[in-house]
PDB file as gemmi writes it, atoms N, CA and C in Angstrom:
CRYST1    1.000    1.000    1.000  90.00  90.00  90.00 P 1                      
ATOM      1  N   UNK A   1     -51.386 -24.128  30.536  1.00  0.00           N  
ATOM      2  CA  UNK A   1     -50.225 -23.419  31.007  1.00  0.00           C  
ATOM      3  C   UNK A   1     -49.904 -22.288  30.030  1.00  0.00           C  
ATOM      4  N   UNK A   2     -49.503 -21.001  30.496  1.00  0.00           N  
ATOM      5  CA  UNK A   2     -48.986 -19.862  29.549  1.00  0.00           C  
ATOM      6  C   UNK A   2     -48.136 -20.149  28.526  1.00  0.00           C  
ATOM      7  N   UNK A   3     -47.708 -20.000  27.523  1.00  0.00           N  
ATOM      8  CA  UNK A   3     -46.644 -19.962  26.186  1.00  0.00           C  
ATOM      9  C   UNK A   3     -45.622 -18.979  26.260  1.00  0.00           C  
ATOM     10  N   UNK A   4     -46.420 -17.838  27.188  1.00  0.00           N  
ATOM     11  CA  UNK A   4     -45.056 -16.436  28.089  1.00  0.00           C  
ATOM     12  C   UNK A   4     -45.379 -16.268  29.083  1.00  0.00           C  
ATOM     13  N   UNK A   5     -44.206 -15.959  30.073  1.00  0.00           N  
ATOM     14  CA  UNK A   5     -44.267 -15.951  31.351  1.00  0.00           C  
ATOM     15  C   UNK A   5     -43.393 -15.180  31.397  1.00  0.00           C  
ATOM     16  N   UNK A   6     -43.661 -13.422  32.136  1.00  0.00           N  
ATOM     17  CA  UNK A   6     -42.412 -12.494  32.085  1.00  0.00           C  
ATOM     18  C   UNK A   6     -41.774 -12.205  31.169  1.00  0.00           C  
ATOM     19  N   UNK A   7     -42.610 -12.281  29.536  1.00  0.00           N  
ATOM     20  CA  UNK A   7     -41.767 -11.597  28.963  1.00  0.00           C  
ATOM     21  C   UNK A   7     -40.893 -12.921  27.820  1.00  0.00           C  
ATOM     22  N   UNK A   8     -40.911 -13.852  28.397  1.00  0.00           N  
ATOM     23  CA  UNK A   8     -40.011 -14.830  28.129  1.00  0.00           C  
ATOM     24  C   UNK A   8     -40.789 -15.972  26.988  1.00  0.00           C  
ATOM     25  N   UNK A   9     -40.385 -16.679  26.043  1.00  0.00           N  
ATOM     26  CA  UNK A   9     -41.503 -17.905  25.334  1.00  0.00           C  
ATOM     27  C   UNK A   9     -40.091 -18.545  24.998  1.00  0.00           C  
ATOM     28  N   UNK A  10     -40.485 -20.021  25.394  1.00  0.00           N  
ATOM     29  CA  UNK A  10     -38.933 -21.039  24.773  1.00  0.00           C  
ATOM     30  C   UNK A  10     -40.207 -21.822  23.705  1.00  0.00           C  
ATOM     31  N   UNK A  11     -39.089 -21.403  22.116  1.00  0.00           N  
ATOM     32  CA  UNK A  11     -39.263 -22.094  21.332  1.00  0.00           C  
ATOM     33  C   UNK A  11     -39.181 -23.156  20.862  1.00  0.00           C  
ATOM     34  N   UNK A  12     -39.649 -24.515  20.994  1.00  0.00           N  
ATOM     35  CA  UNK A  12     -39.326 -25.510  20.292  1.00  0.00           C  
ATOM     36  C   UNK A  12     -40.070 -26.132  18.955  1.00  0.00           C  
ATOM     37  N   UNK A  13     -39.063 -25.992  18.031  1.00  0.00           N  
ATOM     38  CA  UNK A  13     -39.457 -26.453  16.681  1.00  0.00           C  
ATOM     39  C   UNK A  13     -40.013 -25.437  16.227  1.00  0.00           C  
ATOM     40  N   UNK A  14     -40.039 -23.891  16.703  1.00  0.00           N  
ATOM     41  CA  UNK A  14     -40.465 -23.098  16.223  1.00  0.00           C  
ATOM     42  C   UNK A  14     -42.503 -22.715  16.899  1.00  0.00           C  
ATOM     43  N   UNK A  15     -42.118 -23.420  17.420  1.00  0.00           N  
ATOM     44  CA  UNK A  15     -43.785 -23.509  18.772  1.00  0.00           C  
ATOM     45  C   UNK A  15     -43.734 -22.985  19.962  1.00  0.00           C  
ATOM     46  N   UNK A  16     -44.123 -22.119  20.752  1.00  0.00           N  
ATOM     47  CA  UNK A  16     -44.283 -21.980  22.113  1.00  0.00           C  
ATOM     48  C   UNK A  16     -44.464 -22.963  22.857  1.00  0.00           C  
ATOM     49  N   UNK A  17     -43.776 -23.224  23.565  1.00  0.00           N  
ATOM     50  CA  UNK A  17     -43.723 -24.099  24.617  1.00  0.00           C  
ATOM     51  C   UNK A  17     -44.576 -23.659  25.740  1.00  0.00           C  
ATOM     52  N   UNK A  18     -45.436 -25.012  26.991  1.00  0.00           N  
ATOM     53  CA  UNK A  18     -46.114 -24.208  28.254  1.00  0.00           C  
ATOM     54  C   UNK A  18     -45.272 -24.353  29.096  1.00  0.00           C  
ATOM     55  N   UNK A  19     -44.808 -22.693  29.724  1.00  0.00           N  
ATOM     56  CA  UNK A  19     -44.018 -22.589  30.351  1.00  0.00           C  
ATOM     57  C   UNK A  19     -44.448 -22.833  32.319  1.00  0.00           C  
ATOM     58  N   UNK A  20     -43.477 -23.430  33.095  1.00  0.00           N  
ATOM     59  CA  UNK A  20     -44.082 -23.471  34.437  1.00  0.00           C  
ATOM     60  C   UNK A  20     -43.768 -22.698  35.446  1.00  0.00           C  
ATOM     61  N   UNK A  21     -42.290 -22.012  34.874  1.00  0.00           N  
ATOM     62  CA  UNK A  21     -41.193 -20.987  35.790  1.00  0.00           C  
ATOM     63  C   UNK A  21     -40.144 -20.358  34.804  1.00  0.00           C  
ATOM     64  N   UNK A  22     -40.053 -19.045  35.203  1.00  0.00           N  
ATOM     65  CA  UNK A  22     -39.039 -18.925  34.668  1.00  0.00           C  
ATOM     66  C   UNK A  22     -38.389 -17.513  35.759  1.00  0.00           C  
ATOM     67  N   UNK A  23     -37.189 -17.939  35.479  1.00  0.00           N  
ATOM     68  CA  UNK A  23     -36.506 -16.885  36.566  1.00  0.00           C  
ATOM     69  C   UNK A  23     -35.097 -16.735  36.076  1.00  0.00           C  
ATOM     70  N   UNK A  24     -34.271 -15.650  36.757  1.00  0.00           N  
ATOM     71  CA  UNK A  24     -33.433 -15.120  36.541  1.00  0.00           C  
ATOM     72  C   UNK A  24     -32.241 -16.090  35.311  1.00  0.00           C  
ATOM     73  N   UNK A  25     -32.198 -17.180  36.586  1.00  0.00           N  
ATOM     74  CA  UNK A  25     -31.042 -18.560  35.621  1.00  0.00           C  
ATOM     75  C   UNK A  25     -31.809 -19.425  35.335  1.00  0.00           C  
ATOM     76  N   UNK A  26     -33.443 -19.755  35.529  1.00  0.00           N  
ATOM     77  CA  UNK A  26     -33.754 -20.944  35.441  1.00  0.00           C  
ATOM     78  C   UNK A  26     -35.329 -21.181  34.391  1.00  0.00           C  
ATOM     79  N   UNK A  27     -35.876 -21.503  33.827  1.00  0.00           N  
ATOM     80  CA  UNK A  27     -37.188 -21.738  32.915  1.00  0.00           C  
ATOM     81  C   UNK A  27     -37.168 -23.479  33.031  1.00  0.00           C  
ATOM     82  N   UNK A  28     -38.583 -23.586  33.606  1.00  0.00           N  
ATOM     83  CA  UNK A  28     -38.957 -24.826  33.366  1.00  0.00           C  
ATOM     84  C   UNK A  28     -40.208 -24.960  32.434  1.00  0.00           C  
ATOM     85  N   UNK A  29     -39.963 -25.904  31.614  1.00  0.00           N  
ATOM     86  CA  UNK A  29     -41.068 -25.729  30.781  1.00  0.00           C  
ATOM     87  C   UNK A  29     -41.674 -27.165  30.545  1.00  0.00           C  
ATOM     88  N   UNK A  30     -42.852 -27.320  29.901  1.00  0.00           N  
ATOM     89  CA  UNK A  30     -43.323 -28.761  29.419  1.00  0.00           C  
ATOM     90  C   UNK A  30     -43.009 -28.747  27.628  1.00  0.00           C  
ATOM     91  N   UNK A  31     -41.630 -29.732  27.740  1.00  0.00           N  
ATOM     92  CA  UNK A  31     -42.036 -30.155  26.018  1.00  0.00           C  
ATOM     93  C   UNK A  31     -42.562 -30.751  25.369  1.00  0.00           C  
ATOM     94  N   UNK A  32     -43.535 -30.258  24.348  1.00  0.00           N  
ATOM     95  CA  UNK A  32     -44.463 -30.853  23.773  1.00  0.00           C  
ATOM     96  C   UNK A  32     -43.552 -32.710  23.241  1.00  0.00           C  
ATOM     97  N   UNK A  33     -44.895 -33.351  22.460  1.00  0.00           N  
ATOM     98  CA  UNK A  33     -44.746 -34.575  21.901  1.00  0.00           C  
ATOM     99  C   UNK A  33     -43.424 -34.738  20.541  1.00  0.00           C  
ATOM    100  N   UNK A  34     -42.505 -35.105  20.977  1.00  0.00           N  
ATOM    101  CA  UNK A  34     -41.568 -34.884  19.906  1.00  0.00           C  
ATOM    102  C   UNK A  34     -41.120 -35.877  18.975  1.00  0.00           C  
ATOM    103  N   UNK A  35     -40.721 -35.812  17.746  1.00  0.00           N  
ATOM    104  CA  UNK A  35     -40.594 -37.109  16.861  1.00  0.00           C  
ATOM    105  C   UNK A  35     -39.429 -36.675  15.700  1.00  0.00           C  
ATOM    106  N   UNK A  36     -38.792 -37.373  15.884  1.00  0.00           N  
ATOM    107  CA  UNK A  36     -38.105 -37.654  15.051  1.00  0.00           C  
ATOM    108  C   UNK A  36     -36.569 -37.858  15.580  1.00  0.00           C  
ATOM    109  N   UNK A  37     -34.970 -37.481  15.366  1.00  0.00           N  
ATOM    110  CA  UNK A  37     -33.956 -37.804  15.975  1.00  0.00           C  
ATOM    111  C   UNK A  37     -33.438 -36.180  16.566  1.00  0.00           C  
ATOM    112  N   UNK A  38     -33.968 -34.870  16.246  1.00  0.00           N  
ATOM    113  CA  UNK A  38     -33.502 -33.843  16.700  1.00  0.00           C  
ATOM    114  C   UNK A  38     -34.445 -32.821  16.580  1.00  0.00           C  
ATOM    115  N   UNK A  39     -34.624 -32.039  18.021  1.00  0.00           N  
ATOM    116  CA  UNK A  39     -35.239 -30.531  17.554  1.00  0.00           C  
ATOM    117  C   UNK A  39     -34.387 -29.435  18.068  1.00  0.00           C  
ATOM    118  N   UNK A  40     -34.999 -28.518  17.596  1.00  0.00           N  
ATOM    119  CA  UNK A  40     -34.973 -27.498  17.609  1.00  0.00           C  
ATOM    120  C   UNK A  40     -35.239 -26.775  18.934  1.00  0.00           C  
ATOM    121  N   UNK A  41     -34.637 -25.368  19.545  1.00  0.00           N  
ATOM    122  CA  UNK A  41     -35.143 -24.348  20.820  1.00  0.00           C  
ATOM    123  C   UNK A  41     -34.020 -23.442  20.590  1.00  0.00           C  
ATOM    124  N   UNK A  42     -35.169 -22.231  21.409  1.00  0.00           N  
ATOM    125  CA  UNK A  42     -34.629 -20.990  21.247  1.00  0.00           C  
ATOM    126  C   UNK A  42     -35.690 -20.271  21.825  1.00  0.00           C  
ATOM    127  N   UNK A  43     -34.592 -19.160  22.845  1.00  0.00           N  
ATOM    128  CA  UNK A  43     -35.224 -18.396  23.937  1.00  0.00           C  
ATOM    129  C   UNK A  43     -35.654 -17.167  23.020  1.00  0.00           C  
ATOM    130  N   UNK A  44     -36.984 -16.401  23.216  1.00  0.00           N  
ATOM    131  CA  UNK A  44     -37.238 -14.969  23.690  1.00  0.00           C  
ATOM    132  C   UNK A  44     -37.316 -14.608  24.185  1.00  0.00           C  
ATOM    133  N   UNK A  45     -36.590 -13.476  24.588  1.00  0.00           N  
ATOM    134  CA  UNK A  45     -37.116 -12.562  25.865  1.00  0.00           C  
ATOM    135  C   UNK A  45     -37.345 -10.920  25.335  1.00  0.00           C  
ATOM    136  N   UNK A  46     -38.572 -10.320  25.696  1.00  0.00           N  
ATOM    137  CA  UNK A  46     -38.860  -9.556  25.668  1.00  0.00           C  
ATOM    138  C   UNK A  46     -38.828  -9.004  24.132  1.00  0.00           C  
ATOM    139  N   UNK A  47     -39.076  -9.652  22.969  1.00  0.00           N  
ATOM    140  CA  UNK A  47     -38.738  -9.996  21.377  1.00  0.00           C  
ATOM    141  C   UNK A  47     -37.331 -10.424  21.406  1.00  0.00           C  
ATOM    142  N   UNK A  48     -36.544 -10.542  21.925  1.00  0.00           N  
ATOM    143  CA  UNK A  48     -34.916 -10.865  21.481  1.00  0.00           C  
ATOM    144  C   UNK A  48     -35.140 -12.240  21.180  1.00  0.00           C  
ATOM    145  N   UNK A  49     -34.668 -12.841  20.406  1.00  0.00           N  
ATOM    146  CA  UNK A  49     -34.252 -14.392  20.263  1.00  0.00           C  
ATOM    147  C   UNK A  49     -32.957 -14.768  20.377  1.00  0.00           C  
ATOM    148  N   UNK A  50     -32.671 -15.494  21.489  1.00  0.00           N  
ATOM    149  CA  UNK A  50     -31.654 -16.434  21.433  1.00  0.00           C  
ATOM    150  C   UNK A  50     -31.735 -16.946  19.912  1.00  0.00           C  
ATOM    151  N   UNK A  51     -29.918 -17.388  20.038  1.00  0.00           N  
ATOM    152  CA  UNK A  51     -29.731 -17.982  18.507  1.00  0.00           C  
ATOM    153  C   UNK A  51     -30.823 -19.802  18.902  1.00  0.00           C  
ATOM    154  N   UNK A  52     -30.694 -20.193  17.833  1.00  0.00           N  
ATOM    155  CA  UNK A  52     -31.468 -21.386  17.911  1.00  0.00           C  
ATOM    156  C   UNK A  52     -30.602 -22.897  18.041  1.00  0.00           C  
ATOM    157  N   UNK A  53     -30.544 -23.569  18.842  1.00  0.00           N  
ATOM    158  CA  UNK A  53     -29.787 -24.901  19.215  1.00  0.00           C  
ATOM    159  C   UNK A  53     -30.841 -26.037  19.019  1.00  0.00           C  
ATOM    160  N   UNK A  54     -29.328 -27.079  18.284  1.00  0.00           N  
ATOM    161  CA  UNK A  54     -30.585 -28.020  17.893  1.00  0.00           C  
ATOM    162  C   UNK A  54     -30.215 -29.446  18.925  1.00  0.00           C  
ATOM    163  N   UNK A  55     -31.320 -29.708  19.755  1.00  0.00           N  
ATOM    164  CA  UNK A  55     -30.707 -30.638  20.595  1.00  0.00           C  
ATOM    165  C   UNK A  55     -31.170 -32.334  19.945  1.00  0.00           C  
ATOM    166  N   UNK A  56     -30.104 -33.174  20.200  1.00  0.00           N  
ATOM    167  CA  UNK A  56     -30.813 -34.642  19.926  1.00  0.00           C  
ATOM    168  C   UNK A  56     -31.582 -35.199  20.533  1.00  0.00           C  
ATOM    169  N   UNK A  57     -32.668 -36.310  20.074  1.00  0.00           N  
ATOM    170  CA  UNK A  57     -33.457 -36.769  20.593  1.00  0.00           C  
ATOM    171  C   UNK A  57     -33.311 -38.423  20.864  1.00  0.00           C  
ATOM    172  N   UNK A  58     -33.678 -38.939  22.123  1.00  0.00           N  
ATOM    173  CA  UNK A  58     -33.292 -40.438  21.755  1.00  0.00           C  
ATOM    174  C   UNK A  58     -34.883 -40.747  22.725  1.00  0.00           C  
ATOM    175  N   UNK A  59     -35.167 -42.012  21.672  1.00  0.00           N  
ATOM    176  CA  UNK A  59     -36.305 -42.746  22.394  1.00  0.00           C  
ATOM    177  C   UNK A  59     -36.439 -43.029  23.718  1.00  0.00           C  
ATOM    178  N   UNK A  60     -37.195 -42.792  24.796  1.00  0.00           N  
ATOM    179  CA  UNK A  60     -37.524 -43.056  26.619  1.00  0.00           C  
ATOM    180  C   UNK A  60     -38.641 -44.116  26.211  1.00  0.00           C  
ATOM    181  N   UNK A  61     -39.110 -44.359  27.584  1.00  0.00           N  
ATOM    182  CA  UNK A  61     -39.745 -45.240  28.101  1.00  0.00           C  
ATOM    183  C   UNK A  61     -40.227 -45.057  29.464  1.00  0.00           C  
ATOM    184  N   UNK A  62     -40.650 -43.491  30.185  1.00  0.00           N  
ATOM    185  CA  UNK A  62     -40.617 -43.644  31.297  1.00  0.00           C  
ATOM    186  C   UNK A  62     -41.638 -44.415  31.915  1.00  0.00           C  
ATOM    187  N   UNK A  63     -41.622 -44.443  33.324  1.00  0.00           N  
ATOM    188  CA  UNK A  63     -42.132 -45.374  33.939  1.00  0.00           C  
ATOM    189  C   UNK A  63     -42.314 -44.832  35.372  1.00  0.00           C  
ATOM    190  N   UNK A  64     -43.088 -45.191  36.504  1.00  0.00           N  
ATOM    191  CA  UNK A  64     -42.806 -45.130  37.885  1.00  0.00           C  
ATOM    192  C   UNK A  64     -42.972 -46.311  38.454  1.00  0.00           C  
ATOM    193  N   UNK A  65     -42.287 -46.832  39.276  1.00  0.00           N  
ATOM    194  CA  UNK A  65     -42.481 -48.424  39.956  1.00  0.00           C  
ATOM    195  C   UNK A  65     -42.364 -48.047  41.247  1.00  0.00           C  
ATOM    196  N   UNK A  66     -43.043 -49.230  41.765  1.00  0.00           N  
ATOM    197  CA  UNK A  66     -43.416 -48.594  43.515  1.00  0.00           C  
ATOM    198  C   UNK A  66     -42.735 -49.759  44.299  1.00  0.00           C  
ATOM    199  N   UNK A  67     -42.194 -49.929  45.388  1.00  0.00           N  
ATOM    200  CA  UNK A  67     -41.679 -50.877  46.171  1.00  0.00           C  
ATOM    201  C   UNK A  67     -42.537 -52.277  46.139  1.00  0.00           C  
ATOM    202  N   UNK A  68     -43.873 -51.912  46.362  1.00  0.00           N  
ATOM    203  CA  UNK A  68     -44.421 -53.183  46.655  1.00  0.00           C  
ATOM    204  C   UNK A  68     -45.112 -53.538  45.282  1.00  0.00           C  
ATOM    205  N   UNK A  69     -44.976 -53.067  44.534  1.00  0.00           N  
ATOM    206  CA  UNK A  69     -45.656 -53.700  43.406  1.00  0.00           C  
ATOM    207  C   UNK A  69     -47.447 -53.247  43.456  1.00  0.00           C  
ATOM    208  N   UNK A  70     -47.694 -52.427  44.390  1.00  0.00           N  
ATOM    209  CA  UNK A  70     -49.422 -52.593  44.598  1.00  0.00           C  
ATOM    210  C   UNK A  70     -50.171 -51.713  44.024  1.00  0.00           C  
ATOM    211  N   UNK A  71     -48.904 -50.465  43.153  1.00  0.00           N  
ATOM    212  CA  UNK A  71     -49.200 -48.988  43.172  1.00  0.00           C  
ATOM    213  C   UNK A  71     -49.367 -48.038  44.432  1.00  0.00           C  
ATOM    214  N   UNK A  72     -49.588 -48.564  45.528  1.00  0.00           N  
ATOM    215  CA  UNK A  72     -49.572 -47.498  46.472  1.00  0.00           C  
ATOM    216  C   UNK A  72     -48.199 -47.659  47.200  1.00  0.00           C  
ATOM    217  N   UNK A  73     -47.623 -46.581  47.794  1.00  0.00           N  
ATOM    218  CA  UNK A  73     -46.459 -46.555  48.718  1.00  0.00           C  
ATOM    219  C   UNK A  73     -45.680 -45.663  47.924  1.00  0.00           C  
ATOM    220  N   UNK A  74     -44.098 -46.093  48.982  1.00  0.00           N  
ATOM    221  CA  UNK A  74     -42.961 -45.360  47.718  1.00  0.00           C  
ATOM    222  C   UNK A  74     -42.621 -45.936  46.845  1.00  0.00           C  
ATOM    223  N   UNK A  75     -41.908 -44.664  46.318  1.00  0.00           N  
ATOM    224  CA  UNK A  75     -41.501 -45.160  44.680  1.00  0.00           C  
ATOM    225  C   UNK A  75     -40.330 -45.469  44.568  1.00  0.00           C  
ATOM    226  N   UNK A  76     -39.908 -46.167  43.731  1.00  0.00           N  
ATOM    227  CA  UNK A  76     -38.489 -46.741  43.707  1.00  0.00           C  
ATOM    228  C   UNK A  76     -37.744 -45.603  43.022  1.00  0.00           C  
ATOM    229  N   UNK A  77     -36.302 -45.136  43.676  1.00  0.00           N  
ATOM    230  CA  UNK A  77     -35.437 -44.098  42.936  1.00  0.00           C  
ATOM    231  C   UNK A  77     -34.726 -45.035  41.941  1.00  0.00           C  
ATOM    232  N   UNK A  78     -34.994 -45.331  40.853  1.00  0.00           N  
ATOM    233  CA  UNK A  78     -34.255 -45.807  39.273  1.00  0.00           C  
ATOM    234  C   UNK A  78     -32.904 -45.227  38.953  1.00  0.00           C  
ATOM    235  N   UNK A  79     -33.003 -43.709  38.886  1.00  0.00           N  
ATOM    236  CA  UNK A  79     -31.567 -43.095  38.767  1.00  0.00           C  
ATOM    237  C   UNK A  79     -31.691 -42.114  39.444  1.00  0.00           C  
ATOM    238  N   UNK A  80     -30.401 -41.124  39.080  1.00  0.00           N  
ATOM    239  CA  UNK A  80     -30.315 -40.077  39.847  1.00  0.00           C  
ATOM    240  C   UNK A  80     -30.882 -38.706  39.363  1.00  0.00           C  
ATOM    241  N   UNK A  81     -31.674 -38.641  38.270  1.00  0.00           N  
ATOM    242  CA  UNK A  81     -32.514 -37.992  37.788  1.00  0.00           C  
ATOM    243  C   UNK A  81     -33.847 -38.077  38.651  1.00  0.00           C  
ATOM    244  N   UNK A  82     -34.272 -38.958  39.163  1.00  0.00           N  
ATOM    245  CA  UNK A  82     -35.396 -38.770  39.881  1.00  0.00           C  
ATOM    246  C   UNK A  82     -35.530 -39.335  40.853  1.00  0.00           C  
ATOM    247  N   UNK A  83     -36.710 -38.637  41.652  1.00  0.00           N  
ATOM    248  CA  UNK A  83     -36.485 -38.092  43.452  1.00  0.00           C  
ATOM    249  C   UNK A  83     -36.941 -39.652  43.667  1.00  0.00           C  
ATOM    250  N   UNK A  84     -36.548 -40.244  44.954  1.00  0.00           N  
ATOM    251  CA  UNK A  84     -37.657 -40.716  45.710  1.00  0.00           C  
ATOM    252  C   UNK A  84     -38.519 -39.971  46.708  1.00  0.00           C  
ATOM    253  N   UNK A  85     -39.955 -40.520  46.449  1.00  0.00           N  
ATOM    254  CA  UNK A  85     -40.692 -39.919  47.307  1.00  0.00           C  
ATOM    255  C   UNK A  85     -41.463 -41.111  48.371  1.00  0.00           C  
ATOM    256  N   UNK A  86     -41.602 -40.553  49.128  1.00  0.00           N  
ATOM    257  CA  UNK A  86     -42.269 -41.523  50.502  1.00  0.00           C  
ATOM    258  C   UNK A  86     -44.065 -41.513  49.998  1.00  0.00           C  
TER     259      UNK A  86                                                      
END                                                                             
């Protein structure tokens, strides 16, 4: 995936991030493997840098579980962060 897209690179920890979209209000990006209790990000655009925000980090566990237990079918919606899909 690109590190800029339009001009744009979101920094974390001082790294380019791979970016997947970025648009007017919105940048989706993949964040790398992170460790420890807080990092770091901060936008460029076009050389400008956003000031730098340091966000906290807390340990996950994600997961996907499926209705029947078989792996195939739908997936169970857990929270409201993520979709169910058929």
């Amino acid at each position: 995936m690109p590190r800029e897209l339009g001009g744009v690179q979101v920094l974390v920890n001082a790294s380019p991030a791979p970016l997947l979209y970025v648009g007017p209000t919105q940048i989706n990006l993949q964040l790398p493997e992170l460790t420890g209790s807080e990092a770091s990000l901060a936008v460029r655009a076009n050389g400008i840098a956003s000031n730098q925000v340091t966000l906290p980090l807390s340990p996950v566990n994600p997961a996907i579980f499926m209705v029947g237990q078989t792996g195939y079918g739908t997936i169970v919606k857990a929270n409201t962060d993520m979709l169910a899909m058929p």
